[in-house]
C-alpha positions as CSV (number, residue, x, y, z in Angstrom):
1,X,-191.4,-84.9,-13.2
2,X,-188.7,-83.7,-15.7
3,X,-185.7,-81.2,-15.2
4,X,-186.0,-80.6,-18.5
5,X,-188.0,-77.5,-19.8
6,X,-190.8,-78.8,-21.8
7,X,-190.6,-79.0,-25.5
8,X,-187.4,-78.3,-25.9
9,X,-185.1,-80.6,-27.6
10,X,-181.8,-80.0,-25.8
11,X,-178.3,-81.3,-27.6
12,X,-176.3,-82.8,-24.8
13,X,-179.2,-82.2,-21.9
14,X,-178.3,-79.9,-19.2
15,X,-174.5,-79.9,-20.5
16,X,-173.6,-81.8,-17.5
17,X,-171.8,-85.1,-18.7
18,X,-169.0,-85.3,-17.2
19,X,-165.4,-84.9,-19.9
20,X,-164.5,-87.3,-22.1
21,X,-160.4,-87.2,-22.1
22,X,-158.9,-89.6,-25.3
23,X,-157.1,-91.8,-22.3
24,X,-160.9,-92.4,-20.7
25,X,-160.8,-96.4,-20.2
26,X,-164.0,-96.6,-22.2
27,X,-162.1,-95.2,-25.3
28,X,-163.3,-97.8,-28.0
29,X,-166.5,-99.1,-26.6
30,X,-169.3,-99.2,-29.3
31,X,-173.2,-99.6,-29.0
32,X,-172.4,-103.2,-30.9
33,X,-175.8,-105.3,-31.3
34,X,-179.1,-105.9,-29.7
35,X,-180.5,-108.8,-29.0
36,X,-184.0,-110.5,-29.1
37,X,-185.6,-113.8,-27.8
38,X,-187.8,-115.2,-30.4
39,X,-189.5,-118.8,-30.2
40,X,-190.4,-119.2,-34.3
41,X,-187.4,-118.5,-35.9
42,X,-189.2,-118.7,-39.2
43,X,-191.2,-116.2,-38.6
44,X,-189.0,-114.0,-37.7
45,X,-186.7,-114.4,-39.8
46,X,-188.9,-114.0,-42.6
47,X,-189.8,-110.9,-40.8
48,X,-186.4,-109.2,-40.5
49,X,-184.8,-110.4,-43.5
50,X,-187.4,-110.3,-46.1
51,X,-189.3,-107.6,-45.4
52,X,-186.5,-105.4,-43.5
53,X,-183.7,-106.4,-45.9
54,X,-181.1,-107.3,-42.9
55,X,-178.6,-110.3,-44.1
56,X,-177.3,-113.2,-42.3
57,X,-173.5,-113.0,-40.4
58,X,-173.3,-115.7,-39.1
59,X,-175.7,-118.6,-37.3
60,X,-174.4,-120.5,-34.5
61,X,-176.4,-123.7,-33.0
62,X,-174.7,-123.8,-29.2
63,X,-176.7,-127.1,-28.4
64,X,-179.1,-125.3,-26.0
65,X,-179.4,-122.7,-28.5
66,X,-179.4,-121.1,-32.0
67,X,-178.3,-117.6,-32.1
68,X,-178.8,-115.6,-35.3
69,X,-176.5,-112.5,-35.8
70,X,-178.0,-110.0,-38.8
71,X,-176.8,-106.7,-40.2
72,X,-176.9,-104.7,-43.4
73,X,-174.5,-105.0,-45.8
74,X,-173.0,-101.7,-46.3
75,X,-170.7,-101.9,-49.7
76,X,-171.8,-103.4,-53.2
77,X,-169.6,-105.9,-52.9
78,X,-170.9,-107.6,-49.5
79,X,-174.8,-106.7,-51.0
80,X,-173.7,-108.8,-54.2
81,X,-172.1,-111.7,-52.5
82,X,-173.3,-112.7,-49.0
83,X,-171.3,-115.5,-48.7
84,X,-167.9,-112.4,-48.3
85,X,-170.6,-110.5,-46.2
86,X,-170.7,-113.3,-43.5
87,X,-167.4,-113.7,-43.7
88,X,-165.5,-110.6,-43.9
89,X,-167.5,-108.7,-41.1
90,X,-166.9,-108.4,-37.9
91,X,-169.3,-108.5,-35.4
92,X,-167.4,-107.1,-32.1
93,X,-166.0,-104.0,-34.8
94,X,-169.8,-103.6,-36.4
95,X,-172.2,-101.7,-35.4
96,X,-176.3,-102.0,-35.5
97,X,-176.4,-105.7,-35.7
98,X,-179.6,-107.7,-34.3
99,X,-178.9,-110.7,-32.4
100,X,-181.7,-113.2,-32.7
101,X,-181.7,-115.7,-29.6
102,X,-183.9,-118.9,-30.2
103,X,-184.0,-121.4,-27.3
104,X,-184.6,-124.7,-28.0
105,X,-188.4,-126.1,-27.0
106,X,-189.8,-122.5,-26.8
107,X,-191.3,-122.9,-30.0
108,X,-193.6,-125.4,-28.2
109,X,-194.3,-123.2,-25.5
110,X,-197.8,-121.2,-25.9
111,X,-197.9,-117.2,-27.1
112,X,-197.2,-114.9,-23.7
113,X,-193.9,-117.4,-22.8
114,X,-191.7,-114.5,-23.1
115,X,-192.1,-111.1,-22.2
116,X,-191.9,-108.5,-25.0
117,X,-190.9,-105.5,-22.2
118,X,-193.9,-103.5,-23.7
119,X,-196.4,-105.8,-21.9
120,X,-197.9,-104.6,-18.4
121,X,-196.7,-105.2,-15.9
122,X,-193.4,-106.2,-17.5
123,X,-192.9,-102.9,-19.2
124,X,-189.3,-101.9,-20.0
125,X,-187.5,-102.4,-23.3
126,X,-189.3,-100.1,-25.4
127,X,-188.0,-100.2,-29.3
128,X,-185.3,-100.6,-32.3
129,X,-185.1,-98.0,-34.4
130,X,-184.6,-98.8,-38.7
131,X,-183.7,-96.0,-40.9
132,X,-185.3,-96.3,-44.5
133,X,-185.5,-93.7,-47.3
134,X,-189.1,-93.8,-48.5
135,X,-191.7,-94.3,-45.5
136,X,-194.8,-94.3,-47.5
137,X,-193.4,-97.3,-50.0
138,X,-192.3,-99.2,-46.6
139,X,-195.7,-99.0,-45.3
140,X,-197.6,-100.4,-48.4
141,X,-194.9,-102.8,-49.2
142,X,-195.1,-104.5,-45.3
143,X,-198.9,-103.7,-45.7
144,X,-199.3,-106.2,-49.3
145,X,-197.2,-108.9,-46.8
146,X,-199.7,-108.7,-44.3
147,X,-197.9,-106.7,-41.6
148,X,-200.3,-105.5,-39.1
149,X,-199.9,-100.6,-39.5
150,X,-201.1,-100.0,-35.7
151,X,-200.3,-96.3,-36.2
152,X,-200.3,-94.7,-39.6
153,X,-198.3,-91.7,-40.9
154,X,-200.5,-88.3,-39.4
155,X,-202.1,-89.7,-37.0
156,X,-200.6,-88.2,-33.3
157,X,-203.3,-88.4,-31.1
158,X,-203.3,-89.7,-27.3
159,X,-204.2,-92.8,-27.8
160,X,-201.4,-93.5,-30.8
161,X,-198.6,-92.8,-28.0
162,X,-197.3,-95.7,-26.1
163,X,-198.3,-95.0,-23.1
164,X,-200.3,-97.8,-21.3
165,X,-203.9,-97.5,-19.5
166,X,-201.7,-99.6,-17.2
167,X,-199.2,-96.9,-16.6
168,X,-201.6,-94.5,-16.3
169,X,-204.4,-96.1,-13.6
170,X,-200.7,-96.2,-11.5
171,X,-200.5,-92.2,-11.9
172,X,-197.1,-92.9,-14.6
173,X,-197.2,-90.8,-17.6
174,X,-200.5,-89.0,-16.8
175,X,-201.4,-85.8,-19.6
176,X,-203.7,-83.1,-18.0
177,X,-204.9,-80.3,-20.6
178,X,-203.5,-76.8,-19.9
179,X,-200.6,-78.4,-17.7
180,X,-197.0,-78.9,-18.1
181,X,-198.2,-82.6,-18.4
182,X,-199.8,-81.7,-21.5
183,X,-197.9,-83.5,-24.5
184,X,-196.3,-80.2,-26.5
185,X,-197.3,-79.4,-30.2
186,X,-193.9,-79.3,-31.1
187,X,-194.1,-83.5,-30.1
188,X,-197.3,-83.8,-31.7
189,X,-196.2,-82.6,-35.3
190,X,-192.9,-84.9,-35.0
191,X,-194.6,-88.0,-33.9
192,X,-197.7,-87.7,-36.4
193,X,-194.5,-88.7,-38.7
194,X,-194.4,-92.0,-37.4
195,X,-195.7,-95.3,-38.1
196,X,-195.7,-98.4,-36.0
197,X,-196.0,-101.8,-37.7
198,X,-196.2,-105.0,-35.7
199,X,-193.7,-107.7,-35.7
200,X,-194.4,-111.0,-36.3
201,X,-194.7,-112.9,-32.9
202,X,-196.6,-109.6,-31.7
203,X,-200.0,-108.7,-31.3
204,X,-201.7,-105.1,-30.1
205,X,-204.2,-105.4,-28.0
206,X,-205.8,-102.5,-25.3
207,X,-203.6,-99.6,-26.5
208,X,-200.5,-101.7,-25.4
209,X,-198.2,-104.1,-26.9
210,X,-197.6,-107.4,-25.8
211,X,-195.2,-108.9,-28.7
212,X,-192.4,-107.2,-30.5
213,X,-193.6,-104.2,-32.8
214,X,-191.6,-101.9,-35.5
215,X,-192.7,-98.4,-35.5
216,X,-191.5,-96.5,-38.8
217,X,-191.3,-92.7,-38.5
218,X,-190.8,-90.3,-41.1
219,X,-188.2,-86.8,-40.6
220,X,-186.8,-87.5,-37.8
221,X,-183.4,-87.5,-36.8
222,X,-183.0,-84.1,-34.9
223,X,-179.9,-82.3,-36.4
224,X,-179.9,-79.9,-32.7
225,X,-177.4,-77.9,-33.4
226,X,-176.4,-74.9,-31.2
227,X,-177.7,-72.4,-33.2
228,X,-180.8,-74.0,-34.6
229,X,-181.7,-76.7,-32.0
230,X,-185.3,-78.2,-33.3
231,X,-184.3,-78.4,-36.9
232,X,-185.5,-81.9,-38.8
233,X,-183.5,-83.8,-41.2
234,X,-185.2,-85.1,-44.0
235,X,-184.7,-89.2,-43.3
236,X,-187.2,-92.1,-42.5
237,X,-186.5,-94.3,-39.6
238,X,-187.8,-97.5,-38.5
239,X,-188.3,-98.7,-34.9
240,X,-188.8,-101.9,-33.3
241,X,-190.7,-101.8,-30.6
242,X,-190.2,-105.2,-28.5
């Protein structure tokens, strides 16, 4: 169970982090990159540069190897000229970079070699999340490239919620009508603003993932201020779920 109160959105939790003084030896630390095993780098690169617009850093072949580091070009300058992009960023001072990690010979191994972290009973890693200004043009644009929508814009029911049969048989995650388990409207109306789309290597099958998987959601963002703590903030988002 929670400590939280139920549909609540709470800015800073419980208000119990402990202070952050400016001589705290962690001062500087940023949330720098994530990164992702693939075995067709094709594919997925294709997938994430094409069709989610990220650009090329820098590649690296180690000799085991290949690792692929992407980001967004933030200034008209970089977007106009790559080759300054690559160069002139800097991947420990960036932030929001994917790191694609392609291992030599898994290509030849067979679909299921790697866990995804969304696959029972491996379940952990859950998503990335993409930002985007118009939602509805995403969708239709991944959809004419033939990426799989697994959840629509509007649709929030049970079964559109990640929560695996799997989890569930194992009493984890578990909504009972009428109880504090009950998912909250106030959930319901955000999430119906999402979208999932699946990722290249992934496939959906059983109301669980077991490959990689974007979801896209539409006005989220909480802005919880003190004063007004479930306003929305007009802005799409786009989440990979691994």
């Amino acid at each position: 169970m929670s400590a939280f109160p139920r549909g609540v959105p709470l800015p800073n939790g419980l208000n119990t982090d402990p202070p952050l003084p400016a001589d705290a030896p962690t001062i500087g630390f940023k949330l720098n990159h994530l990164c992702l095993r693939i075995r067709d780098p094709e594919k997925s690169l294709h997938f994430y540069i094409n069709l989610m617009g990220m650009r090329t850093i820098f590649v690296f072949n180690t000799g085991p190897m290949t690792l692929y580091f992407l980001g967004y070009p933030q200034t008209d300058q970089h977007r106009k000229n790559l080759a300054d992009f690559g160069k002139e960023t800097s991947v420990p001072d960036t932030t929001g970079l994917l790191e694609l990690f392609h291992m030599h010979g898994s290509e030849k191994q067979p679909e299921g070699f790697y866990s995804s972290g969304n696959a029972p009973p491996n379940l952990g890693f859950c998503h990335l999340g993409f930002s985007a200004p118009d939602l509805p043009g995403t969708l239709q644009r991944l959809r004419e490239n033939g990426v799989p929508i697994i959840k629509d814009i509007g649709d929030s029911t049970r079964q559109s919620i990640p929560i695996t049969d799997w989890e569930n048989e194992r009493g984890v995650g578990v909504e009972v009508e009428g109880t504090e388990s009950e998912m909250h409207p106030m959930f319901k109306q955000i999430f119906a603003n999402f979208a999932y789309v699946q990722d290249p290597v992934g496939c959906w099958r059983h109301k669980f993932n077991v490959g990689a998987e974007v979801s896209l959601t539409k006005n989220t963002g909480w802005i919880l201020r003190r004063d007004h703590p479930t306003r929305l903030r007009r802005m799409t988002e786009l989440r990979v779920r691994i």
